[in-house]
C-alpha positions in Angstrom: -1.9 35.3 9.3 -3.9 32.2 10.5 -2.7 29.1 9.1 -6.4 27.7 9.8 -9.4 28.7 7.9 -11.1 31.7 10.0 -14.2 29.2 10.3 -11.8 26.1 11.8 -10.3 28.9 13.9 -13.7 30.0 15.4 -15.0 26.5 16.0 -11.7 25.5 17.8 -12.6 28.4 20.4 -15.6 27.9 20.7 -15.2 24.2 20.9 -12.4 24.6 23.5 -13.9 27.4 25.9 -17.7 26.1 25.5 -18.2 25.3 29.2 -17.2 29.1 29.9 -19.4 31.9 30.5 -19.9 34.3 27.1 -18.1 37.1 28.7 -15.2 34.7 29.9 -15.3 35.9 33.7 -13.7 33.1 35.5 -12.9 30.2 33.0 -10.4 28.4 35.4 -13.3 27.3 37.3 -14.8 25.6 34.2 -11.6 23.8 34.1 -10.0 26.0 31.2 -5.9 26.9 31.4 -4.3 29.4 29.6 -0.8 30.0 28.9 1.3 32.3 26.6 4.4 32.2 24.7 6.3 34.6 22.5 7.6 37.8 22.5 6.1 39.7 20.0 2.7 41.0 18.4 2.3 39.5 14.8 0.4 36.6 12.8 2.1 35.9 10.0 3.3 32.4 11.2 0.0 31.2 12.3 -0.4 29.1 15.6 3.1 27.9 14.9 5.4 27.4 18.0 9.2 27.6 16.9 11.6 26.7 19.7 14.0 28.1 17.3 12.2 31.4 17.0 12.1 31.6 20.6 15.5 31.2 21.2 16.6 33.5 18.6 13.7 35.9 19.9 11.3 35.9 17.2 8.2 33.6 18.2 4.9 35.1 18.0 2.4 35.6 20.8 0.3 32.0 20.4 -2.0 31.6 23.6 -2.5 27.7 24.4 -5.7 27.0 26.0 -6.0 23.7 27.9 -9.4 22.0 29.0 -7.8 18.9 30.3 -4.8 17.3 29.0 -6.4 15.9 25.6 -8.0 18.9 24.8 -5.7 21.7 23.6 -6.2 24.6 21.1 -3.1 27.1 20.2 -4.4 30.6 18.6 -2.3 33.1 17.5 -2.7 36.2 19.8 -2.8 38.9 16.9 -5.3 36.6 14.9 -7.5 36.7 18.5 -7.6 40.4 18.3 -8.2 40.2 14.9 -11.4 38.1 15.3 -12.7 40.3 18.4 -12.2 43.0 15.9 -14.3 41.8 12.8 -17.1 41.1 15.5 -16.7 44.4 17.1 -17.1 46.2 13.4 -19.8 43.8 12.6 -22.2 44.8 15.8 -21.7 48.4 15.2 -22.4 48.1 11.6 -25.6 46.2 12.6 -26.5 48.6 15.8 -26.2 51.5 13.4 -28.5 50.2 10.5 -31.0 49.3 13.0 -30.8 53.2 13.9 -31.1 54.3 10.5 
């Protein structure tokens, strides 16, 4: 799981990619970089990058996001689905009770 607070977590990506359109079409020309390391699907290291993990083939997916070069945010991949998840649940729970 996330090593950082779900609140710090959502502030740092929203901090980092707030020049970006909402539906994130494009965010290279707002000056945003992404790269990926890892090899597998998981979060229970957090944003943690282990160069001994990665040589012995066990580093989790952590997506690095880079504005400019003093501005960089690591998220675990798994606790990014996560998040996109809990909002996905939470607009249908709210789309239905507006039904109802």
């Amino acid at each position: 799981m996330s090593r950082l607070a779900p609140s710090i977590l959502t502030s740092n990506l929203l901090q980092i990619t707030q020049n970006c359109r909402s539906d994130m079409h494009q965010p290279d020309e707002q000056g945003l970089i992404a790269r990926v390391v890892g090899d597998h699907l998981d979060n229970a290291f957090g944003e943690r990058i282990d160069e001994d993990a990665i040589k012995k083939g066990y580093q989790e997916f952590v997506v690095i996001l880079e504005r400019d070069e003093e501005h960089v945010e690591c998220f675990n991949l798994a606790t990014l689905i996560s998040l996109a998840r809990e909002a996905a649940i939470e607009r249908t729970r709210y789309v239905l009770a507006k039904k109802s």
